[in-house]
N, C-alpha and C positions, 0 to 999 in steps of 0.2 A: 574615600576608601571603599565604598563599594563599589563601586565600577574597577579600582585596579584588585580586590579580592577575587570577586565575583568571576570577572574576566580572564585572572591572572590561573584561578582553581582549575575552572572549568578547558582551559586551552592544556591546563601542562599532563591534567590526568587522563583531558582525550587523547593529549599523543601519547601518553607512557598506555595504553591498554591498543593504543592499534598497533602499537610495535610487538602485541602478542595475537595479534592475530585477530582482536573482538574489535564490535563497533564504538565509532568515539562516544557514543549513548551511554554504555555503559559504563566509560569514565566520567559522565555529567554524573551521574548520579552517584560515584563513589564523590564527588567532586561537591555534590550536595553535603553529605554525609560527612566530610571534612570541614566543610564550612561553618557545619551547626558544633562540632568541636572547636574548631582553632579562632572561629571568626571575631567572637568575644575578647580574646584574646590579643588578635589584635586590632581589636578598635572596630570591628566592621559594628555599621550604625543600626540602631534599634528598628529602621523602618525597612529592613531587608527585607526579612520575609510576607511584606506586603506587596514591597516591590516587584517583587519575583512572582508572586502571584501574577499580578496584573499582567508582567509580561508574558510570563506564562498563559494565561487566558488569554491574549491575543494571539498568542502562536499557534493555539490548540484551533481557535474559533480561524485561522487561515489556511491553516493544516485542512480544515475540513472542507473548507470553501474550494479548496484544489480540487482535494477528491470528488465534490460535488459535479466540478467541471468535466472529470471522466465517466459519470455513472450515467446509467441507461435507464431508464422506470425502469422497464420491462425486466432489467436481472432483479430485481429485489422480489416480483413478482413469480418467481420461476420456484417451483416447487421445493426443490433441496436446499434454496434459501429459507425461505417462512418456514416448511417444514423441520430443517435440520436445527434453527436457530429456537423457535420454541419446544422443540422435541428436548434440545439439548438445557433448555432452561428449567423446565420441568423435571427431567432426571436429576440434572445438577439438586435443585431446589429440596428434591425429596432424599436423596444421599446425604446432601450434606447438612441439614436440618437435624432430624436425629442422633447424626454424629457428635455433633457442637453441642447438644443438650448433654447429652449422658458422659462426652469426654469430658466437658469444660463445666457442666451443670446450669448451663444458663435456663433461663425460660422459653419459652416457645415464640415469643415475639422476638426475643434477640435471637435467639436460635434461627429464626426466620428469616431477618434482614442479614444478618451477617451471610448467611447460606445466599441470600439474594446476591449480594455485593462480589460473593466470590462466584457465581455462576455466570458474570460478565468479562468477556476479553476485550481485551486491551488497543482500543479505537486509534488511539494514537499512535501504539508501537508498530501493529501490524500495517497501516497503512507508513508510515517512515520506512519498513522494511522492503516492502513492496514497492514502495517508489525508488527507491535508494537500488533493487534490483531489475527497474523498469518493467516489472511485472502486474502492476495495477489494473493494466487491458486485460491480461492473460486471462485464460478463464476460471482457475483455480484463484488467482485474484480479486477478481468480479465477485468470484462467489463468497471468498471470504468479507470481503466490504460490505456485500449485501448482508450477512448474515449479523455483522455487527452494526447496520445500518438498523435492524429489528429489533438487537438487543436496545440499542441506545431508545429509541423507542419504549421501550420494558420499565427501561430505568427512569423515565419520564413518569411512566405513571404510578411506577413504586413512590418516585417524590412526591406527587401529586396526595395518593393516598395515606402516606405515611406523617406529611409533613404540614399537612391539612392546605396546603398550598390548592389555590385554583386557578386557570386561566381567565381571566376577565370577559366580557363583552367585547371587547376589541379583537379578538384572538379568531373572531366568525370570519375577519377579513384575509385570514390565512384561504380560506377556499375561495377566494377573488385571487389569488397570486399568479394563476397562471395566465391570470389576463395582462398583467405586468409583463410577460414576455416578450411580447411584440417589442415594445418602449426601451426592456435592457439589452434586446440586443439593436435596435438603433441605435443606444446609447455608446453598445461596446461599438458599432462600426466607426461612430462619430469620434470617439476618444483616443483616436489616433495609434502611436506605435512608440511613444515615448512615458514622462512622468504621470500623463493623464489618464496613461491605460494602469501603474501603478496603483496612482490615487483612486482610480475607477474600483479595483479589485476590492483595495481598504474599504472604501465607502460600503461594497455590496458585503463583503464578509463581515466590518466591525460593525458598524454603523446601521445599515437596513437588517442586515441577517442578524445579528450579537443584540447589538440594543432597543435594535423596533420588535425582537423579539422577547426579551427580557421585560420588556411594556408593556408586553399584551399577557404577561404571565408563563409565557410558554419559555423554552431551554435556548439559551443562545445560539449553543452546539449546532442545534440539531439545525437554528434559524441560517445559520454561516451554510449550511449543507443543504439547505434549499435553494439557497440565492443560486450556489453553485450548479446546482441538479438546472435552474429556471436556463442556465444559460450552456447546459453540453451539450447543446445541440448546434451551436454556432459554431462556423468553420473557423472561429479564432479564439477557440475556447483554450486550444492549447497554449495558443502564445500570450494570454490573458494568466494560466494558473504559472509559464516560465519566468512570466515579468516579476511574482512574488515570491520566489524561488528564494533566494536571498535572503531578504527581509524573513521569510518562513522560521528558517533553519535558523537565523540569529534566536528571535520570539522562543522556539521551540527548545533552545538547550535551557532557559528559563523554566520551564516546564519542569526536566529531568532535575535540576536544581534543585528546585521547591521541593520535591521529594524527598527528599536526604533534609530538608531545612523544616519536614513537618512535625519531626519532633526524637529525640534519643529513647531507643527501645530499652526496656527492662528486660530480665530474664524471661516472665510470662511472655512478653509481648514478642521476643526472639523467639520463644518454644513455638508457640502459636505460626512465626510465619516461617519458621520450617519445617513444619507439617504440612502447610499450607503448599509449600512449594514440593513437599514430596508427593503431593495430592497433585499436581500437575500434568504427572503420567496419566491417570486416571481422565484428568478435563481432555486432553490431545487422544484420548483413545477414544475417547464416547462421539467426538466430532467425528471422528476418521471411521467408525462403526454407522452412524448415522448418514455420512454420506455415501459410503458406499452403499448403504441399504437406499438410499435414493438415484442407484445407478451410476454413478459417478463411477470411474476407471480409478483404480488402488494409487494410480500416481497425482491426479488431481486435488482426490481423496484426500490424501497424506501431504503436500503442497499444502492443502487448504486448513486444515486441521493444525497444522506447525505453524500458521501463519496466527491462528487463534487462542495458542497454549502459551498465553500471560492475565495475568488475571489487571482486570479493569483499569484507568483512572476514575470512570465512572462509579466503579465500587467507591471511591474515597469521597467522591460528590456526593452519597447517598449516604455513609457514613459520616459525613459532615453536616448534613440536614437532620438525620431522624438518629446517627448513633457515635454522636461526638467523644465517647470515651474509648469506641475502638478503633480511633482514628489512628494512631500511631502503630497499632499491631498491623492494621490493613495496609498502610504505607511502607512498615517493613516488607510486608509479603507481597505486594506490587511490586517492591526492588529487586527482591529476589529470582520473582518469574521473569521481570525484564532480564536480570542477568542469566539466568538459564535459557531465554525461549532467543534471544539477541544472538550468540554465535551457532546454536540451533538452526536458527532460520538462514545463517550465512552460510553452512554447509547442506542444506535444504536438497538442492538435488546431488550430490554424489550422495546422501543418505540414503537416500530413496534408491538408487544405484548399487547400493551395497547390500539392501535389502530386498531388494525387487523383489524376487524370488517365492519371498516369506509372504510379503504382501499382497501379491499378487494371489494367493488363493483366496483371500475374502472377494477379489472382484466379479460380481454378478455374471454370470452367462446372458446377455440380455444387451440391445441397442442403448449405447450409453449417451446421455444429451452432450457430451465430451468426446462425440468421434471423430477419427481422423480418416484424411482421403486414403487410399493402397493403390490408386491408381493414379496417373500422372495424366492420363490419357494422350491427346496427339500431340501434348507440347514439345517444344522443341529448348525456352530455356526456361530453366527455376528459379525463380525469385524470393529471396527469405528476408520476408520483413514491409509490408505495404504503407510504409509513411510514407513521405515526401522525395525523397530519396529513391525507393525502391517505384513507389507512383511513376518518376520521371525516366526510368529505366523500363517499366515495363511498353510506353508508350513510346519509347526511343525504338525496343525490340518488335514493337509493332507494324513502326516506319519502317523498318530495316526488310518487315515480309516474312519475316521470323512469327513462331507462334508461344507467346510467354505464357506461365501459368503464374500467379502469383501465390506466396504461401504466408499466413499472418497468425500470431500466438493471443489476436486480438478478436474474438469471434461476430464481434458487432462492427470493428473495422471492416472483414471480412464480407460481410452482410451487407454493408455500404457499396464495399467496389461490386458486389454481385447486382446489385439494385441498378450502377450507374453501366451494367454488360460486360462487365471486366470479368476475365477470368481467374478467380480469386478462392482460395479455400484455406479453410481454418485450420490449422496445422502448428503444434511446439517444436520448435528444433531442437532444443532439451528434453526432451520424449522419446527415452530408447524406443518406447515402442512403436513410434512413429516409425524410425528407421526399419523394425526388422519386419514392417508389413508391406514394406512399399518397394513397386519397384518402378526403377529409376531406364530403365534397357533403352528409351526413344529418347530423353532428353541427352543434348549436347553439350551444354555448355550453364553453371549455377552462379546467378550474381548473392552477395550477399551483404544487403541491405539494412539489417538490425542496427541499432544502437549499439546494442548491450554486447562487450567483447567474449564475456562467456559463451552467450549461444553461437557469434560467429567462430571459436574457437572451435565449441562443440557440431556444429554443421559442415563445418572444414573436415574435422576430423570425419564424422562419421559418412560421410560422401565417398571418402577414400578407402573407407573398411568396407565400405559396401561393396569394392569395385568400380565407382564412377571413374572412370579416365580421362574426362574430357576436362575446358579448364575452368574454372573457379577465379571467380573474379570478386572482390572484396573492396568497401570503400573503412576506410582507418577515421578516428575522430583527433588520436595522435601518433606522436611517429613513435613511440614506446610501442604501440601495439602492432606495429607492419610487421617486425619480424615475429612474434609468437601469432601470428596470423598466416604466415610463410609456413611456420615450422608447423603448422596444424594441419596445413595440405593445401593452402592458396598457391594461386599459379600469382596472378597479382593484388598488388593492394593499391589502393588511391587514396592519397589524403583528399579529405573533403574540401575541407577549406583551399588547401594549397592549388587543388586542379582548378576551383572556382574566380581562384585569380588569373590560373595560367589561362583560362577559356576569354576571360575576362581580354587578358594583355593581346591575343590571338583576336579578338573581334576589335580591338584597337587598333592592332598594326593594317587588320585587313581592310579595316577605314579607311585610314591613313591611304593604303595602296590605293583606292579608288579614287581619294580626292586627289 
């Protein structure tokens, strides 16, 4: 019975909330919340909510081992990271400390950690949001990973001190780790391109990073997010975090579960987290105030800021160690941000679109570490998007004696092809403001390269409002998106797969001819 409860909740309430528009996340967790009602009911078995943990914890601990696969040191070390993330934990910490005492009467210790718990965003949602909009590279991405890469951090040594928990002697061997590198990515090149690059991921996320960190005293979490971090730097890191793609997202609606299955709110414990979630506004404005005051352009800013306005799973880890009676209040209020900050974040930039205007007068007069090129200089064509795809286009246009520039929403991708002489620069094609500084008067002809159909939509379009007359060439992932790719201002579209057969049948026949 649990596997068809479990399974049966979680599939029918994620499809009834995306036929309104939100993500299936936030029918897991109405789907939790029904389960801890009805499940008793019928027959679901007593060892559920343990189960659900567990899977849970493993989806969270490979969730992270992804992200660890795209991160760079060097963004966690960038000022408006450390900066913005402890600036904002300390404001947090001192507003809502005082508040909690004199609204709810507690004392100053609980007054303390509760304000701790709620001063941390949400590791897991915001990174599913960002990936799920292929925005993780971006730079408003980057910045928010790093900044809860710091928090998660925080909340290590909150447990640490609260919970009289220590790291052992063995935990020294943590600063030996990066001699381990060499070895894992031997290991990843050795592990082929099938089940053993799978098991490879398991091993380094649950197994080295989850449990050899859990031995030495230190946080699982953070240990899945190191293995990760040891290994982005290898040219197969990506198709190492795709192989657990899958398996991820199963583990992770476990997670949203568990949530709903931690416990039925009372009245206080409901009053409590809807406070809590109207205090929301307040957590999304203090980020988006701090980063701008660290230079950031108001669209980055506000990106970054909406990507960080849900309050923790880490809050409920911390409340589960040192403040087990306000677990069930902080669990409501965890649900509730998820359900505010979740179609929030899916309307993300037409928001910022609608509001430009407004926002735009907090952005600093000053060189922002988030600038973009205004000049295209002698290129001849534009390229939007430097992966794999857009890589094998630019060096096609090269052969051709043509002069490509290449443009990437990924500023350390960007930095890469710069390194290896490419002409490459950092540039969002969802950045009105990209558009209305640049001009475009010497380029001929724009491929577009992206994954993601929104920004090829929005670079379609805004090429054509600009004035660009020349053609626009697009590759599709399916045929659902050729025509709203057409209709946005492409001259053509290429399915990817399908041209890769037709070049394929074409180097066949031409074979054939010769033999």
């Amino acid at each position: 019975m649990f596997e068809v409860i479990t399974i049966s909740f979680a599939f029918f309430f994620g499809l009834a909330v995306r036929q309104i528009g939100l993500p299936p996340l936030v029918g897991f967790l109405a789907a939790g919340f029904a389960i801890n009602v009805f499940g008793p009911a019928l027959g679901l078995p007593v060892y559920t909510g343990e189960t659900l943990e567990h899977v849970a914890h493993l989806g969270v601990l490979m969730l992270l081992f992804t992200v660890g696969l795209k991160l760079k040191l060097e963004q966690i070390a960038q000022p408006q990271v450390v900066g913005g993330a402890l600036l904002h934990f300390a404001i947090s910490v001192l507003v809502f400390m005082p508040g909690l005492k004199l609204i709810m009467g507690l004392d100053w210790n609980t007054a303390l950690l509760i304000a701790i718990a709620l001063s941390f965003s949400s590791t897991v949602l915001a990174a599913k949001l960002l990936e799920t909009k292929r925005e993780l590279g971006a730079f408003h991405g980057r910045t928010a990973i790093g900044i809860l890469i710091v928090q998660d951090i925080i909340a290590l040594v909150v447990l640490a001190v609260w919970s009289g928990q220590t790291p052992n002697v063995w935990a020294l061997f943590v600063f030996a780790l990066p001699l381990l590198r060499p070895v894992l990515h031997w290991l990843l090149d050795f592990a082929g391109h099938d089940e053993l690059l799978v098991l490879m991921g398991m091993m380094l996320s649950l197994v080295i990073g989850g449990m050899g960190f859990e031995a030495m005293g230190l946080s699982s979490e953070i240990g899945a997010l190191v293995m990760g971090v040891l290994l982005s730097t290898h040219v197969r890191a990506k198709e190492l975090g795709a192989s657990l793609w899958s398996l991820k997202e199963v583990f992770l609606v476990g997670f949203f579960l568990q949530i709903g299955l931690t416990g039925l709110p009372d009245w206080g414990a409901m009053a409590f987290a809807v406070a809590a979630g109207l205090a929301l506004s307040l957590k999304g404005a203090l980020f988006f105030a701090l980063l701008v005051l660290f230079k950031l352009r108001a669209r980055s800013a506000f990106l970054s800021a909406l990507s960080l306005t849900a309050y923790s799973e880490f809050g409920l880890i911390v409340a589960a160690g040192v403040l087990p009676e306000y677990l069930v209040p902080l669990a409501i209020a965890v649900s509730i941000s998820f359900v505010i900050s979740a179609p929030l974040n899916r309307f993300a930039h037409p928001l910022f679109e609608r509001y430009e205007a407004a926002l735009g007068h907090f952005e600093r007069d000053t060189v922002h570490p988030d600038e973009q090129p205004h000049d295209m200089g002698e290129a001849d064509v534009l390229i939007f998007g430097m992966g794999r795809t857009g890589s094998a286009a630019y060096k096609q246009i090269e052969d051709e004696g043509l002069k490509p520039l290449g443009l990437d929403a990924d500023p350390y991708k960007a930095k890469a092809h710069q390194q290896a002489g490419r002409n490459v620069l950092f540039a969002d094609a969802e950045d009105s403001n990209f558009w209305q500084g640049c001009d475009f008067g010497r380029i001929r002809a724009a491929i577009l390269a992206m994954d993601d159909l929104e920004a090829k939509l929005i670079a379609a379009r805004s090429l054509r409002q600009r004035g660009f007359a020349g053609p626009i060439v697009s590759h599709a992932l399916h045929e659902s998106h050729q025509d709203r790719i057409r209709e946005a201002g492409a001259d053509y579209t290429h399915l990817t797969m399908n041209q890769a057969g037709i070049t394929l049948a074409e180097r066949a026949a031409e074979a054939m001819g010769k033999d």
